[in-house]
N, C-alpha and C positions, 0 to 999 in steps of 0.2 A: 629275503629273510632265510634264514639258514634251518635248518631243520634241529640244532640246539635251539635259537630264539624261541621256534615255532612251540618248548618245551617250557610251560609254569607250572607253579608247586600250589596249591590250594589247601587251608585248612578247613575242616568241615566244622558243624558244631559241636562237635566231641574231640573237639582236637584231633583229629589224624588226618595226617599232610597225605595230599595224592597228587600224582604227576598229572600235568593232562597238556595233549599236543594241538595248540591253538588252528585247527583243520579250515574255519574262515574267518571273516570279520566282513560284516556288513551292517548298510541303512536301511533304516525302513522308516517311511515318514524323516523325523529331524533325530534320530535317535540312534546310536550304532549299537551293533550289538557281536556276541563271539559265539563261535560256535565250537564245544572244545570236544575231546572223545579220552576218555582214562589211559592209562596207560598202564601194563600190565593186568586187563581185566578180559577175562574172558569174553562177556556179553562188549558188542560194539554199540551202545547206546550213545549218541550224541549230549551231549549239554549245552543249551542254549541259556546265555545270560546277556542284560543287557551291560553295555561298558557306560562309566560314569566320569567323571572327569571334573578334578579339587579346582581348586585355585592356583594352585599351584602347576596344572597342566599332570598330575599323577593321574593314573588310571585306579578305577575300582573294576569289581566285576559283581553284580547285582543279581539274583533272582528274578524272574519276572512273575510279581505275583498276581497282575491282573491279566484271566483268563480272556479277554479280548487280543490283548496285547501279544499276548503270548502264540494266540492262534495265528494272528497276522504275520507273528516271525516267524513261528514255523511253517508257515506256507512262501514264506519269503527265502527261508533256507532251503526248501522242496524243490523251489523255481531253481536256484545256484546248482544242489546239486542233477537237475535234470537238463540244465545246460550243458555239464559238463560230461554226464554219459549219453 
């Protein structure tokens, strides 16, 4: 993937579009999920959302609003990035 692709536009609930460069994409349990980071923003805070998937084979990208779930990805994205450094 190219570091254009690696680049989606997201609206937030107030309407304003922000960039953000898709950094990974993993499973956990039967579920995928993205891990994205803004682009243009000072603070490097990650976003972790789950990916969803229509009938159609289109992608969404979801919140994860149960706090179990949520912990299990983020210690599943911890694992990723401490493989890597």
């Amino acid at each position: 993937m190219s570091e254009e692709e690696n680049i989606i536009k997201l609206i937030d609930e107030d309407g304003k579009e922000q960039d953000f460069e898709v950094i990974a994409t993993f499973d956990v349990e039967d579920d995928e999920y993205a891990a994205l980071l803004p682009l243009g923003e000072e603070e490097e805070e990650v976003y972790l959302l789950k990916i969803e998937y229509d009938e159609n084979g289109d992608a969404t990208l979801r919140n994860i609003e149960d706090e179990e779930e949520f912990s299990d990805v983020a210690a599943a994205y911890e694992a990723i990035v401490d493989e890597i450094i």
